[in-house]
Backbone bond lengths (Angstrom), bond angles and torsions (degrees), N, CA, C in turn:
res aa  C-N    CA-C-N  psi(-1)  N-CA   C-N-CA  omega(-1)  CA-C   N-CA-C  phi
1 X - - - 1.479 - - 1.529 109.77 -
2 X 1.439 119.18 132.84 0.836 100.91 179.52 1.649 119.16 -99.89
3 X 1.624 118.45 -177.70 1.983 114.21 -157.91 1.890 94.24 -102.71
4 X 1.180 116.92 1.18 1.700 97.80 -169.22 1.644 105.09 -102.26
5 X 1.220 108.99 74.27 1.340 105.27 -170.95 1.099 130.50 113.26
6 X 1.223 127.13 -73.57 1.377 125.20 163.59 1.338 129.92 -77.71
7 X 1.523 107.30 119.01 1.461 123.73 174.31 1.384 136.97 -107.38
8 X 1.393 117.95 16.55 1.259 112.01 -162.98 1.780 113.39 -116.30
9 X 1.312 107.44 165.72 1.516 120.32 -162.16 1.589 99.49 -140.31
10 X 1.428 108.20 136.21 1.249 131.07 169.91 1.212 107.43 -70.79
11 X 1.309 114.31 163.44 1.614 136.24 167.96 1.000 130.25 177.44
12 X 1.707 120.23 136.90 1.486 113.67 -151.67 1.649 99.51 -77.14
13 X 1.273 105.29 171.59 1.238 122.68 164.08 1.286 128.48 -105.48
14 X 1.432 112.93 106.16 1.923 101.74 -147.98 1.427 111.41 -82.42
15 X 1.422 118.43 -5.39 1.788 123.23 177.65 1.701 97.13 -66.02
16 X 1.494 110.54 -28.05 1.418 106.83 -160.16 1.738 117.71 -111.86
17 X 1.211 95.47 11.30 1.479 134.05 140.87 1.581 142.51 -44.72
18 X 1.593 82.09 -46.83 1.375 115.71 -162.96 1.700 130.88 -109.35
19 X 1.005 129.35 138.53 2.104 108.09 169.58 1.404 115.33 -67.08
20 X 1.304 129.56 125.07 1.394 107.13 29.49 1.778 103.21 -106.95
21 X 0.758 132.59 14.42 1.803 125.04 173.32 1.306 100.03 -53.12
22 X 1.302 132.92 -52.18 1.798 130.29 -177.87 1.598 94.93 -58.00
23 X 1.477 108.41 -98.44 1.635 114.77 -168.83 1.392 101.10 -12.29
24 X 1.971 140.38 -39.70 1.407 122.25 -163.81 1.180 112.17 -74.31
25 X 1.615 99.28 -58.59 1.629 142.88 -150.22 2.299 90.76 -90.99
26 X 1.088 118.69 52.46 1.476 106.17 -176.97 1.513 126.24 -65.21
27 X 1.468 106.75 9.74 1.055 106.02 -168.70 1.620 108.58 -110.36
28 X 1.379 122.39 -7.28 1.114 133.63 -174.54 1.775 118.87 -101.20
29 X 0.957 89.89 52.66 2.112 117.71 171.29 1.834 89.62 -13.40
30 X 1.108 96.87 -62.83 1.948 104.59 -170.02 1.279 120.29 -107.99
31 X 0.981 129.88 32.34 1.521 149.89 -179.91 1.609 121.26 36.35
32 X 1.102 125.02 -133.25 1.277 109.85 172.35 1.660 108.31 -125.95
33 X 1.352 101.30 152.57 1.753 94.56 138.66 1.626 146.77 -151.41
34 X 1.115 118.22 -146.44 1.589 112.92 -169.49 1.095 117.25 -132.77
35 X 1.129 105.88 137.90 1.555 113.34 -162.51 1.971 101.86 -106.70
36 X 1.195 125.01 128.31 1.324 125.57 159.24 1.450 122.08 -135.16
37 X 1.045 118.29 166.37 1.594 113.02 5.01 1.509 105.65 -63.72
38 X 1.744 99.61 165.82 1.792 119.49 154.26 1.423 103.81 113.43
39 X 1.137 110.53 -22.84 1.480 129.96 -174.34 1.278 138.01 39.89
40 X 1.687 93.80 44.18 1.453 85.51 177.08 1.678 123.76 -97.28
41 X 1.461 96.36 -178.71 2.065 119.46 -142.36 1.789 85.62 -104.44
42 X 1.227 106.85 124.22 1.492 126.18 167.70 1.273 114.70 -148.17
43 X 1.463 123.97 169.86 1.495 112.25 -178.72 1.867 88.73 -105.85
44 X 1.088 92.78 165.01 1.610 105.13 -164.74 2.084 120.87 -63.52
45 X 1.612 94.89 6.87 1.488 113.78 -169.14 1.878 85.32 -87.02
46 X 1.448 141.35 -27.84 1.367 135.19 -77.73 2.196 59.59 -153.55
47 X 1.452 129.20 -56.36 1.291 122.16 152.11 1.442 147.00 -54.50
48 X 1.433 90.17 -6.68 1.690 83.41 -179.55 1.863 89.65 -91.61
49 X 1.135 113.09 -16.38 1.437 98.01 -177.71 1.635 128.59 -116.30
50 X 1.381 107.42 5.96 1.361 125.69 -168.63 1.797 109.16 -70.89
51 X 1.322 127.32 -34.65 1.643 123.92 159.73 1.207 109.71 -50.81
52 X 1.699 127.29 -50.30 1.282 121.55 -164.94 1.498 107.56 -70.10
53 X 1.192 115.34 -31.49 1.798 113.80 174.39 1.430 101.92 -49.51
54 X 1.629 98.31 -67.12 1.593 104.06 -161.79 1.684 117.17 -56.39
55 X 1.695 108.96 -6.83 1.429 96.42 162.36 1.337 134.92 -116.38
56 X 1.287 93.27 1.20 1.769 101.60 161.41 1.044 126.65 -32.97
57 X 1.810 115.50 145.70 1.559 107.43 -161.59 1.769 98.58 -101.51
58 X 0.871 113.10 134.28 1.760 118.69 -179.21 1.582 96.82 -77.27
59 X 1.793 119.44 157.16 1.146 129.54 -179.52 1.597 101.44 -123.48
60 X 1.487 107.55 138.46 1.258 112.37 -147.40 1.986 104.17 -76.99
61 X 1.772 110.60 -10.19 1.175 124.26 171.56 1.794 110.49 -107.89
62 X 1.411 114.08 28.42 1.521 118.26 -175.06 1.672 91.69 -97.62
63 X 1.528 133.84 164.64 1.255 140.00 170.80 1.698 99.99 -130.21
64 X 1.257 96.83 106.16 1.679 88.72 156.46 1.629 131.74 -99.75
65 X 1.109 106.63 145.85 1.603 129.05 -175.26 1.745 101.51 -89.52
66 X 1.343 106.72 110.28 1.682 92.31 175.19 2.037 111.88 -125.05
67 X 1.079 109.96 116.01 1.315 97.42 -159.95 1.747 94.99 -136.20
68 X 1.504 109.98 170.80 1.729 109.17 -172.20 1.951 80.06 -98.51
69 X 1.339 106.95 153.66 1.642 92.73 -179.42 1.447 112.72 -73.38
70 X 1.487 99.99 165.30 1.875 116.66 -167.17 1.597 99.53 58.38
71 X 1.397 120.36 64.71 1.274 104.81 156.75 1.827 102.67 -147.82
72 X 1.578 92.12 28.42 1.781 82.29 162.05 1.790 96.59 108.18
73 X 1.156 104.90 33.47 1.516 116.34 -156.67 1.627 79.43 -83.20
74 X 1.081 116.88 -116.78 2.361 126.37 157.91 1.509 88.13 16.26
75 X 0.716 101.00 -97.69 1.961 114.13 -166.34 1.394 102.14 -17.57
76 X 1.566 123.43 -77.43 1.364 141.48 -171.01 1.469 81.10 -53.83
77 X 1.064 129.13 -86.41 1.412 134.80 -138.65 1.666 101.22 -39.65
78 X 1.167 131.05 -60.78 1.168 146.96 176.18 1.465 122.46 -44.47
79 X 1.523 110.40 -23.27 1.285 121.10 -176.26 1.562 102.27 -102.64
80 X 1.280 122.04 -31.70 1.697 125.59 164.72 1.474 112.16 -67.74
81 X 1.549 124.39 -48.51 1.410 131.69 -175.72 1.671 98.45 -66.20
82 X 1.306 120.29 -36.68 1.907 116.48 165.30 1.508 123.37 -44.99
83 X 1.533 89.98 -70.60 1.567 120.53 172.17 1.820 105.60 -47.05
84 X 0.909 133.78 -71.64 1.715 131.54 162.44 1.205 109.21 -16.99
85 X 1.852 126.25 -81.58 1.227 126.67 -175.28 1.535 114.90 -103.91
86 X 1.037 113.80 88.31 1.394 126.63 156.92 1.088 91.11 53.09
87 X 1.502 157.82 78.63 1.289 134.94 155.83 1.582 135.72 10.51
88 X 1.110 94.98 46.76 1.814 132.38 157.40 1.036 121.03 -64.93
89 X 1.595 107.17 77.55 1.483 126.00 -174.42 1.267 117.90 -67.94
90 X 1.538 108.87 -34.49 1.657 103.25 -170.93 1.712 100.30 -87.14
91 X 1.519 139.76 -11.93 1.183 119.98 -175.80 2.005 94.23 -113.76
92 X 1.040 100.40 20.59 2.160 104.64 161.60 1.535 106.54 -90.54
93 X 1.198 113.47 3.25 1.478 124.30 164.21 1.500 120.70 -67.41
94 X 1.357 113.15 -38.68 1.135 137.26 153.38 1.421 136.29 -104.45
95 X 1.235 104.69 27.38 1.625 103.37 -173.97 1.094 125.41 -39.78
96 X 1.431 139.71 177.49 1.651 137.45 -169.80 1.496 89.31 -136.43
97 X 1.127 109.51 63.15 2.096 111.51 159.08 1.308 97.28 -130.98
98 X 1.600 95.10 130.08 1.017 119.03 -138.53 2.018 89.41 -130.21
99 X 1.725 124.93 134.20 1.240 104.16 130.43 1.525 133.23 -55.00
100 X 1.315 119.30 151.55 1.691 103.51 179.00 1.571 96.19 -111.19
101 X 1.611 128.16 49.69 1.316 114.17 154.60 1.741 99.33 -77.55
102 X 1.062 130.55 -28.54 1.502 116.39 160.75 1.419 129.10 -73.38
103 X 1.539 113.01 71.16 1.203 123.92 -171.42 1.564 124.04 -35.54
104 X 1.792 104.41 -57.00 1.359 109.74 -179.71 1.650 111.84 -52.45
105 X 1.242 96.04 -64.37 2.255 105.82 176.42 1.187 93.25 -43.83
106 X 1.154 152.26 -35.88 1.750 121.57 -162.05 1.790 87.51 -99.98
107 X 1.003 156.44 -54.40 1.094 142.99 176.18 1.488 126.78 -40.42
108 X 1.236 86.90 -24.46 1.963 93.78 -179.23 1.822 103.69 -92.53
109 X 1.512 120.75 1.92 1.500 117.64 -162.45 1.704 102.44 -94.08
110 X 1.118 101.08 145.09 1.543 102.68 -157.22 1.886 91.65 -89.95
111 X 1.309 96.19 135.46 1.846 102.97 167.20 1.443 124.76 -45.08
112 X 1.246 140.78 145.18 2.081 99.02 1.11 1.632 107.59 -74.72
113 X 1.125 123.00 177.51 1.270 124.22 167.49 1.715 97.90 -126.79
114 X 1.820 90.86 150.64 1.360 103.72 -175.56 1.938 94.83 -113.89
115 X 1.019 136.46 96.43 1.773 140.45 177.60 1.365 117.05 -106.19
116 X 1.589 110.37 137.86 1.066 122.86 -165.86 1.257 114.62 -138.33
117 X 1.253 119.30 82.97 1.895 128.98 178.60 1.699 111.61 -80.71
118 X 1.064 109.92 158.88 1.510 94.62 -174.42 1.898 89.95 -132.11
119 X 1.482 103.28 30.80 1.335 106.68 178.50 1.838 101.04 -103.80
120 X 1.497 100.53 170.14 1.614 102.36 -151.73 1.633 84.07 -101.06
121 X 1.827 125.49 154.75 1.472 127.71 -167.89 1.450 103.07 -43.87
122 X 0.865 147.70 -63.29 1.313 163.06 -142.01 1.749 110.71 -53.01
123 X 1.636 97.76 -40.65 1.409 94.47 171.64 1.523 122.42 -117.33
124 X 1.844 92.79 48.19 1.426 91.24 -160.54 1.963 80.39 -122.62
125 X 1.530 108.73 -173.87 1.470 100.16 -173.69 1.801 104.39 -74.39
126 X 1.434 114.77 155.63 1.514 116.52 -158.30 1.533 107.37 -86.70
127 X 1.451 113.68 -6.01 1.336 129.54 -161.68 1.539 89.46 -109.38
128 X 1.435 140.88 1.26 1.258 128.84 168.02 1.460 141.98 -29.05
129 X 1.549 100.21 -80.45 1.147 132.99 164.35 1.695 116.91 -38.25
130 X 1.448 117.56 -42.61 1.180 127.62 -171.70 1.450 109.40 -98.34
131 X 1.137 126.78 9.99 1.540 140.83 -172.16 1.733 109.05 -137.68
132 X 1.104 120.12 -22.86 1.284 99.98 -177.94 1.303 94.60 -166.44
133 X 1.866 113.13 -178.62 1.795 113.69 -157.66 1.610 85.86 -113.74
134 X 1.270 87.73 143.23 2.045 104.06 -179.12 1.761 78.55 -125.42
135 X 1.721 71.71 163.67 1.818 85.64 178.14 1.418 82.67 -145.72
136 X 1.440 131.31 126.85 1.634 144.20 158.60 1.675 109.27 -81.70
137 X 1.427 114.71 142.59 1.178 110.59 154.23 1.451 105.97 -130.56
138 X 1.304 93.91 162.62 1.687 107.06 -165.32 1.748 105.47 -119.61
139 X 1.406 144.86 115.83 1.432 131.46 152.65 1.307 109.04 -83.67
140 X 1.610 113.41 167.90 1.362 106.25 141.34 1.589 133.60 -71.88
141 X 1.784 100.42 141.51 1.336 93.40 165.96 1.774 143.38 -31.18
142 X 1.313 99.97 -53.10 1.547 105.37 176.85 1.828 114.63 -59.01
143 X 1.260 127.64 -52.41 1.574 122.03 140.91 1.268 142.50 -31.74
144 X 1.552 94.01 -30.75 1.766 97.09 178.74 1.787 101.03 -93.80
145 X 1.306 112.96 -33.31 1.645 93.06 177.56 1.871 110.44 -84.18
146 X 1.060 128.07 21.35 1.425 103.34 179.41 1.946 85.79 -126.99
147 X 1.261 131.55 -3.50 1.176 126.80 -171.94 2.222 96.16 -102.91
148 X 1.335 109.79 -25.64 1.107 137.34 179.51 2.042 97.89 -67.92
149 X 1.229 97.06 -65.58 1.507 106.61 169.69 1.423 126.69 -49.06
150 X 1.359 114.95 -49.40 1.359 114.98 -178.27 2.167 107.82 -78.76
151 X 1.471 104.33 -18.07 1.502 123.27 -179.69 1.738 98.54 -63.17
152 X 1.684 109.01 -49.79 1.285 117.38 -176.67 1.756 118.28 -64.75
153 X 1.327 104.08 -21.21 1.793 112.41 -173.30 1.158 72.25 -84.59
154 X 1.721 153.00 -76.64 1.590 137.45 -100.51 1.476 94.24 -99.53
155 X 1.243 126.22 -15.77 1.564 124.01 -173.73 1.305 121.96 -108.17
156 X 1.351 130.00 102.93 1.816 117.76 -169.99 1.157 128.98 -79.43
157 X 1.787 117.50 21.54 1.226 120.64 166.89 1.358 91.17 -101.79
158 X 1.411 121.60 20.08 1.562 93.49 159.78 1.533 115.35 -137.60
159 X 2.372 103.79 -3.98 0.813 102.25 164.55 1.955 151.24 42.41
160 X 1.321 93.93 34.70 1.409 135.53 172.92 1.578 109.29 -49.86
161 X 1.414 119.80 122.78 1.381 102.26 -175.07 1.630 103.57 -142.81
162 X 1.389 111.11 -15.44 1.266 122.63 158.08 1.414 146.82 -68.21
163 X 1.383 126.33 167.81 1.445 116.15 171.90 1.246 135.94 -26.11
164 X 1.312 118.77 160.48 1.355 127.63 162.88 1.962 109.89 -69.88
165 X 1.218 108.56 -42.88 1.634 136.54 173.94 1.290 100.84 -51.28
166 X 1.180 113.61 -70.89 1.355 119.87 -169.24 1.831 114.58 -86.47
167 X 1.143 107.69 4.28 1.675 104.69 157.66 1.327 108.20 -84.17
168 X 1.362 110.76 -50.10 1.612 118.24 176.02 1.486 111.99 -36.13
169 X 1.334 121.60 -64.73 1.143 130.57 169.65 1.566 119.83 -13.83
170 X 1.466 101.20 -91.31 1.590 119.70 152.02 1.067 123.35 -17.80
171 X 1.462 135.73 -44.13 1.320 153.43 -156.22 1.556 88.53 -84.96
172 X 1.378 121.11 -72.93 1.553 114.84 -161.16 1.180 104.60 -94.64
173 X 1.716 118.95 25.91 1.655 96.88 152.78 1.759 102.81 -125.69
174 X 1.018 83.97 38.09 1.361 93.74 -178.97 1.789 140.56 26.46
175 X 1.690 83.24 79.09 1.691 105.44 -150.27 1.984 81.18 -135.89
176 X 1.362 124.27 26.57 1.700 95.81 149.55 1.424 99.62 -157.37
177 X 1.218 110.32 164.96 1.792 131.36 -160.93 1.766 101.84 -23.11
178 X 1.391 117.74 140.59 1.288 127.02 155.53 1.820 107.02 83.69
179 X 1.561 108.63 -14.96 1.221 123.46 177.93 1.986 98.82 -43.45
180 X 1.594 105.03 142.61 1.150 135.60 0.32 1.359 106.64 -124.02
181 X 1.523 79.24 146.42 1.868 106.90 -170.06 2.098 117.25 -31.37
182 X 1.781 89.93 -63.03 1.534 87.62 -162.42 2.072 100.79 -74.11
183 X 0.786 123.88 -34.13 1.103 114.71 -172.81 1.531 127.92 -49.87
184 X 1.534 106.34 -37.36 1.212 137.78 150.67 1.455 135.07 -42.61
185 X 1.063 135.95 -30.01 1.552 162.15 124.48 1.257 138.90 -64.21
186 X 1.524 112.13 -17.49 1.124 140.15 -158.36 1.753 101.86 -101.17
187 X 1.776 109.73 -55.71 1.331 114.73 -176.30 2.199 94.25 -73.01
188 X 0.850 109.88 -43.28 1.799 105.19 173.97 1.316 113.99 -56.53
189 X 1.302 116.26 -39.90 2.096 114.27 170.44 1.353 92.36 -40.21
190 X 1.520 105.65 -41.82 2.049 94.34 -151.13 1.209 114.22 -88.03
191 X 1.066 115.37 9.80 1.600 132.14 171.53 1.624 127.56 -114.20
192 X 1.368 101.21 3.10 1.521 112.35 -170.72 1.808 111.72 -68.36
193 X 1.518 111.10 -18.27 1.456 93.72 162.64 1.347 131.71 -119.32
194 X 1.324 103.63 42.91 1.362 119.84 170.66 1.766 100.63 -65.87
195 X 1.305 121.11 144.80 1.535 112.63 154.17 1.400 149.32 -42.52
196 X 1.405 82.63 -10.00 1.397 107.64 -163.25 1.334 110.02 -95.23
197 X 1.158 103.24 -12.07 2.307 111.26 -139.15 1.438 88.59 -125.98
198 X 1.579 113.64 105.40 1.565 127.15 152.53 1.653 109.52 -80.99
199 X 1.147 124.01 94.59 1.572 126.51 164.64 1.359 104.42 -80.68
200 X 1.306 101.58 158.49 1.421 110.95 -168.95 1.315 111.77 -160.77
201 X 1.248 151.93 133.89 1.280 155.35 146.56 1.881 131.63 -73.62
202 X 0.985 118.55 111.63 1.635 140.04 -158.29 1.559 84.95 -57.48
203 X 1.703 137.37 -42.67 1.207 120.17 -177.55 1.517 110.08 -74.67
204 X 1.344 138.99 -20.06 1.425 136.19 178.17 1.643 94.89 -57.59
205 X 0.901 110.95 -75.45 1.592 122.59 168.65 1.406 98.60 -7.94
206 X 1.192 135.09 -75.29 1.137 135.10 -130.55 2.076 93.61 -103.99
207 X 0.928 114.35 -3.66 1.375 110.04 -177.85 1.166 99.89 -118.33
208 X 1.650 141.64 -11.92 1.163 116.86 -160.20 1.765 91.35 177.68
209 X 1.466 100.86 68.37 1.720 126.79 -179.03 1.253 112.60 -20.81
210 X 1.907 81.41 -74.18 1.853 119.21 -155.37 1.520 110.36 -50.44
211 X 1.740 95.20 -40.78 1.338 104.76 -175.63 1.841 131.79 -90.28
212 X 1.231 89.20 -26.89 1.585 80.19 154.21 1.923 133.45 -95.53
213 X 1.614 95.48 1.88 1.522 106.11 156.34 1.545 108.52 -68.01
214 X 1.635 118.32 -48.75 1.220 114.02 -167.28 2.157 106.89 -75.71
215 X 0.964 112.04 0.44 1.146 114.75 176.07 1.272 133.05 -100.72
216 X 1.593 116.41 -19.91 1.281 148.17 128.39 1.326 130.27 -30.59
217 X 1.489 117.34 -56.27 1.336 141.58 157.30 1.335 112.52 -67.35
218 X 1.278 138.42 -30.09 1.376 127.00 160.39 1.428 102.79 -83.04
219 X 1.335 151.18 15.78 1.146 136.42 -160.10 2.108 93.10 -130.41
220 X 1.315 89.34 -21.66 1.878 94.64 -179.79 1.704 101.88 -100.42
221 X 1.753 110.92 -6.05 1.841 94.00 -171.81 1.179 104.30 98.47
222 X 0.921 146.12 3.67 1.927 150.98 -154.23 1.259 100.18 -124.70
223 X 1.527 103.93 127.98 1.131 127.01 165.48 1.612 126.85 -151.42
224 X 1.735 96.82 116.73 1.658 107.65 -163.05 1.721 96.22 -111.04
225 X 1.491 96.31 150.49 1.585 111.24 155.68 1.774 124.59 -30.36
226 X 1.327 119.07 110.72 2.003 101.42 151.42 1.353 100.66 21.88
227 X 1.815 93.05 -98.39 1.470 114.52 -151.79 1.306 133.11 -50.18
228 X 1.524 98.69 -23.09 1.716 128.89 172.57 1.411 105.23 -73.31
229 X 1.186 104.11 -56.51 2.108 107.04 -179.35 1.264 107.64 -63.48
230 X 1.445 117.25 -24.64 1.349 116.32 -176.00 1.177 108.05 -81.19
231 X 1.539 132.85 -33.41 1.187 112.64 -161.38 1.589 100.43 -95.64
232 X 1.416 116.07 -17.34 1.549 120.18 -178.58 1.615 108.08 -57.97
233 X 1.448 105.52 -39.74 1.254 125.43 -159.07 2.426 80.07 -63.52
234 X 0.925 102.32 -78.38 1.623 112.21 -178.74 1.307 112.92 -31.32
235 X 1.573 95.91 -48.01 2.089 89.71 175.58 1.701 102.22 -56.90
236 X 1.146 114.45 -60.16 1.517 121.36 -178.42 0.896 129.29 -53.26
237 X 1.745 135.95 -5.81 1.617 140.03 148.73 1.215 119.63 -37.42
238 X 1.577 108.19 110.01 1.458 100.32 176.84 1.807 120.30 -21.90
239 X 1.245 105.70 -80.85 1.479 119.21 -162.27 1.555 101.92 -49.65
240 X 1.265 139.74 -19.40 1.359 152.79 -176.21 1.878 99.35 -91.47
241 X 1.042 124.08 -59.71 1.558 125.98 163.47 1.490 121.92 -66.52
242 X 0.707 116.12 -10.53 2.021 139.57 169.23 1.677 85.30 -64.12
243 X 1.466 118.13 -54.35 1.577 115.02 -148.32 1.468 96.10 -84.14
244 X 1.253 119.63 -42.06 1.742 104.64 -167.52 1.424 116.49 -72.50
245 X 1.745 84.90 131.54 1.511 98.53 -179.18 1.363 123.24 -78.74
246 X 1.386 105.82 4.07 1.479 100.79 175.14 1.763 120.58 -90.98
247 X 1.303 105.35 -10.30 1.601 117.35 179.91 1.420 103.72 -116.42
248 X 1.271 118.21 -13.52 1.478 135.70 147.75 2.063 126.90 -37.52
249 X 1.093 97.79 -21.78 1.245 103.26 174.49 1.462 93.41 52.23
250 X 1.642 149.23 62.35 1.465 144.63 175.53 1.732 89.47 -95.46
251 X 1.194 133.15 -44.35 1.356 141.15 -162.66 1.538 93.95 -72.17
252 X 1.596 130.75 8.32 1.653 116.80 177.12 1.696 110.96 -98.11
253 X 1.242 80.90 -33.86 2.076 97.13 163.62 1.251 119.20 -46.36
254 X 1.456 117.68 -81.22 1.473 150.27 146.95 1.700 91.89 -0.92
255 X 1.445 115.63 -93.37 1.489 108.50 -178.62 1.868 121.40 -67.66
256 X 1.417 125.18 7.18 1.393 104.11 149.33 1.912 82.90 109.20
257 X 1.018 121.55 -16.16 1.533 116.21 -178.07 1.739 120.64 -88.66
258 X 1.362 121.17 14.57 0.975 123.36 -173.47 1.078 100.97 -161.63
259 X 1.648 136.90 125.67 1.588 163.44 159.80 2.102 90.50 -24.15
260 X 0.929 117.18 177.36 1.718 127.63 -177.47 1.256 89.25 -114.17
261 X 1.346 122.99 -46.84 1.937 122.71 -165.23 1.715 113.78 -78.74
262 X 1.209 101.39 76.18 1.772 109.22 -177.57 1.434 109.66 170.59
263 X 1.084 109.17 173.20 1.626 118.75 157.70 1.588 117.15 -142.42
264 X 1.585 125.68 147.80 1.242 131.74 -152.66 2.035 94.51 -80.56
265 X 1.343 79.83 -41.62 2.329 88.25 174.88 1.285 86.47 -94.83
266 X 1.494 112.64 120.10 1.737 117.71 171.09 1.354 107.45 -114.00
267 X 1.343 134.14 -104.38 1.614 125.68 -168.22 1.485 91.00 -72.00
268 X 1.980 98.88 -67.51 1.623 92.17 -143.05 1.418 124.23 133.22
269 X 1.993 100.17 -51.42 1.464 118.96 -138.94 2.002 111.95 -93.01
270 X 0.910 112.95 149.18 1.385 102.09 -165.56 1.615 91.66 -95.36
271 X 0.932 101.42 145.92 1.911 107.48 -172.49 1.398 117.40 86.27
272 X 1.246 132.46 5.41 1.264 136.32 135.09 1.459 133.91 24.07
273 X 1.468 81.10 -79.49 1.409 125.41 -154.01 1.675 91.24 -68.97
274 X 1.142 136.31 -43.69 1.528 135.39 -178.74 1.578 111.26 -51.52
275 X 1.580 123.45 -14.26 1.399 135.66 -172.22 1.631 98.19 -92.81
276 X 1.007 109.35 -3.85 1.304 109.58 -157.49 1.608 119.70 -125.24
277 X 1.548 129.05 -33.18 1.530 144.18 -169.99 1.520 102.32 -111.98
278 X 1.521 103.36 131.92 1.119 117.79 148.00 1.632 129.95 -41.18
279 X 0.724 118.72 152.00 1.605 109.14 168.00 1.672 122.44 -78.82
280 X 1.288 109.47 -15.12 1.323 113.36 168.30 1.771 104.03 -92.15
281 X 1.292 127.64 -30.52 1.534 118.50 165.19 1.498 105.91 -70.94
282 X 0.985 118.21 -62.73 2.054 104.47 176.88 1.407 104.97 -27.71
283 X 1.317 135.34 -38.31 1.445 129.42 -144.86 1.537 90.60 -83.03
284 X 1.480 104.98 -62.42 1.754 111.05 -176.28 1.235 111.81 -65.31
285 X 1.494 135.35 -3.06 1.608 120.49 142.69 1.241 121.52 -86.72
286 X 1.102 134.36 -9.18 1.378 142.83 175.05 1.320 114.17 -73.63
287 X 1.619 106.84 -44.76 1.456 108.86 172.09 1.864 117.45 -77.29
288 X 1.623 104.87 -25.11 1.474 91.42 164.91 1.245 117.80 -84.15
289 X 1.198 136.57 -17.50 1.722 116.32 178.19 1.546 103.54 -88.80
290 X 1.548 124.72 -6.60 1.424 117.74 172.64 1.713 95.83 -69.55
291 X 1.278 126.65 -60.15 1.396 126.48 159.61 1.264 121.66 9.86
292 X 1.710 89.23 -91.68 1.470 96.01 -169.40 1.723 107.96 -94.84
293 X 1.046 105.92 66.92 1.482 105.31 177.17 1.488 105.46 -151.45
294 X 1.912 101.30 -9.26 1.370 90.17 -166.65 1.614 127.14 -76.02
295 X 1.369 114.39 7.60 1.333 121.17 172.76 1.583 108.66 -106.89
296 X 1.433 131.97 -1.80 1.157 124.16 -179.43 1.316 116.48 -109.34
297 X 1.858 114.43 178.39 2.087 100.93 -174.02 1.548 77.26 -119.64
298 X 1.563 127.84 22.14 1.774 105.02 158.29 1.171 102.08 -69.03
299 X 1.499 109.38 174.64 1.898 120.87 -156.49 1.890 66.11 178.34
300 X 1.623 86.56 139.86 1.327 128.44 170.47 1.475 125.50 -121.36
301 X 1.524 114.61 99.27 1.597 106.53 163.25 1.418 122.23 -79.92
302 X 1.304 102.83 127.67 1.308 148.13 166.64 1.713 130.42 -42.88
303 X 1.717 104.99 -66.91 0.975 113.33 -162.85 1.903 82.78 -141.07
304 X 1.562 99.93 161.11 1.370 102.69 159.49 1.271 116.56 -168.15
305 X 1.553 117.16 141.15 1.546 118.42 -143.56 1.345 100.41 -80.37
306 X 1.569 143.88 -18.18 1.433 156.67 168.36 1.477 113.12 -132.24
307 X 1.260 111.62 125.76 1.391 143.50 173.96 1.643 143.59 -129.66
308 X 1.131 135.21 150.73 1.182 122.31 -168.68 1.885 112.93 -70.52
């Protein structure tokens, strides 16, 4: 290991070792583990490459996307990879945003770059923030574990075969990929007025498009026509971004990496989650994000009476 910076050490997680974590989780041959300090949840492929992330050199015209997954990661991404090149709809078919667990491929991608880690600052390069513009988005919890859940059935490297109940579970004790949730959102709240740091919330999005596109675009230097914001604003309607198959992930089927019974863009919808929890499971998430919230002034919407 080396002393200039990086300090951290893997370690398995022995629940996930064990049955029933296999019988759920079938896709995880070697279970997971944790890295500390900070403790976060990766599968053990996720260490052989986690130094080389953290020393990647940032480009002072690159934008990163940093989000916990299912919280508007596709969506955003698509609206930054626009915003970059001229709102060049017909070549966002192919955009070049990229995770950078493929260290070498994102180093070889020609500027600007649009990147999207779904790892929390800490294990990202330390010179980030002060070198280039990140934009965070934030969902609520109750959305992110049942959109997180159905993410875990549709993908067979993660091969999900269990409850809705019992993902939850997992989720807030922080026993599956990218775990844990609040810490992750929590260290980005505290950075939201850096110059650098566009925070953002996945429900603004969804109540009020136009305007957090146009706030985005003042936040990258960009400035398009009406007719341009207008029509970006239309590509970017949920139910209109629901349809493209190119942010659609349809080509994960096709190659054998994704179940047929799902879709990678599923609702969308904020309030969800009420289709979905018991009233005795609402209670035991209610009492964990009262938890871990009780020292912070983030506040999470939930529900909202108009949406896109």
């Amino acid at each position: 290991m080396s002393d200039d910076g990086w300090k951290f050490e893997f370690h398995d997680i022995p629940t996930t070792q064990l049955e029933p974590f296999k019988q759920l989780f079938t896709g995880y041959d070697e279970g997971l583990v944790r890295m500390e300090p900070g403790g976060f949840v990766m599968p053990p492929s996720y260490a052989r490459n986690a130094e080389k992330i953290y020393r990647m050199q940032p480009r002072s015209d690159d934008v990163w996307l940093l989000t916990f997954p299912k919280c508007g990661t596709t969506w955003t991404c698509e609206l930054l990879w626009l915003l970059q090149n001229n709102c060049d709809f017909e070549s966002s078919r192919e955009n070049g945003t990229y995770h950078p667990n493929s260290v070498l491929r994102v180093e070889q991608l020609p500027s600007p770059r649009v990147l999207r880690p779904h790892l929390p600052f800490y294990l990202l390069p330390p010179q980030l923030l002060d070198t280039t513009k990140v934009v965070y988005v934030a969902r609520n919890p109750k959305d992110v574990i049942v959109s997180y859940y159905y993410h875990h059935k549709l993908i067979k490297l993660h091969g999900y075969i269990g409850t809705l109940d019992d993902f939850a579970e997992y989720f807030m004790n922080d026993e599956v990929a990218y775990a844990p949730f609040f810490p992750h959102i929590l260290d980005a709240w505290s950075k939201r007025h850096h110059p650098n740091m566009h925070f953002m919330f996945y429900e603004d999005m969804k109540r009020d498009l136009r305007g957090e596109i146009e706030k985005v675009a003042t936040f990258l230097g960009k400035s398009y026509s009406d007719e341009v914001m207008a029509k970006l604003t239309e590509h970017l309607k949920f139910d209109n971004f629901q349809k493209n198959e190119s942010v659609n992930n349809e080509s994960g089927k096709k190659m054998g990496a994704m179940n047929e019974d799902g879709r990678f863009i599923r609702k969308g919808k904020t309030g969800d989650w009420k289709n979905h929890f018991s009233p005795e499971l609402n209670s035991r998430i209610d009492e964990w994000i009262e938890k871990n919230l009780a020292d912070s002034d983030l506040k999470f919407v939930t529900e909202l009476e108009h949406q896109d």
